[in-house]
N, C-alpha and C positions, 0 to 999 in steps of 0.2 A: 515134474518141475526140475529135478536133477539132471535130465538127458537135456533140457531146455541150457538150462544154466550149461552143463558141460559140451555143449556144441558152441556157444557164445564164446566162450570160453579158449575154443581149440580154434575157431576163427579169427578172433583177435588175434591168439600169436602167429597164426598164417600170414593177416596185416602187419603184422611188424616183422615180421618173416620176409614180405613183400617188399617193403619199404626199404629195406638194409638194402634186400639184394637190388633195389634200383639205381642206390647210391653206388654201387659196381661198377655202372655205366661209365663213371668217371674212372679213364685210367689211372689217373695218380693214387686212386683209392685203391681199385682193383689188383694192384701192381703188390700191395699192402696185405693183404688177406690171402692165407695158406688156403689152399685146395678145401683140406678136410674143413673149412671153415664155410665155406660155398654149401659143399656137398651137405652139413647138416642143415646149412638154410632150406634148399633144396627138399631134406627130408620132414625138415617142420611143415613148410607147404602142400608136395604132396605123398608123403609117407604113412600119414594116419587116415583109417577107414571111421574114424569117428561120426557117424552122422546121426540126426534126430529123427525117428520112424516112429512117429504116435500108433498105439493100441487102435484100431478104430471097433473094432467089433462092435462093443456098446451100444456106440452111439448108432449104427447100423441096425442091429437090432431095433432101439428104439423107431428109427425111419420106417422099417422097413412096415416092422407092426401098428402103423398109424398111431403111435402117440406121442406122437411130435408136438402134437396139435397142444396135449396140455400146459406146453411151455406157453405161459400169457403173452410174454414179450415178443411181438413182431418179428426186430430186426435179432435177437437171439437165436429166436426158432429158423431165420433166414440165415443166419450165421453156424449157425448144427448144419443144418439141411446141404448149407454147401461147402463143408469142411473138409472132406474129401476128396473135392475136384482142387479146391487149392493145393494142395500138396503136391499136388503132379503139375506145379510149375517151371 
């Protein structure tokens, strides 16, 4: 849940990273703002390798061993089953 939270986290200030640097666009603003002041927008954006890579093995195991099946809930055991292919979206 930590890697969860801390990816959320490191995206928000990407968006507000995003958003300064739009307001840029406007020369009067642009004209306003030192270099090194860009450049760390810039690095908030794309500077951090922060990203969220779930453990799958587990649940892998579980699949692979047919005992998926004792999960009761339906759309749970259809939501395990295809947790894996979402992430390579």
């Amino acid at each position: 849940m930590n890697k969860i939270n801390a990816s959320i986290q490191e995206n928000e200030q990407r968006i507000q990273a995003l958003d300064y640097l739009l307001t840029l666009f406007d020369r009067n603003v642009l004209d306003t703002v030192s270099n090194q002041r860009i450049s760390q927008m810039f690095t908030a954006i794309f500077g951090s390798g922060l990203s969220y890579l779930p453990s799958t093995g587990v649940l892998n195991d579980i699949i692979s061993s047919g005992k998926l099946n004792i999960i009761l809930n339906k759309s749970l055991r259809q939501n395990l089953a295809s947790f894996e292919s979402s992430l390579n979206l």
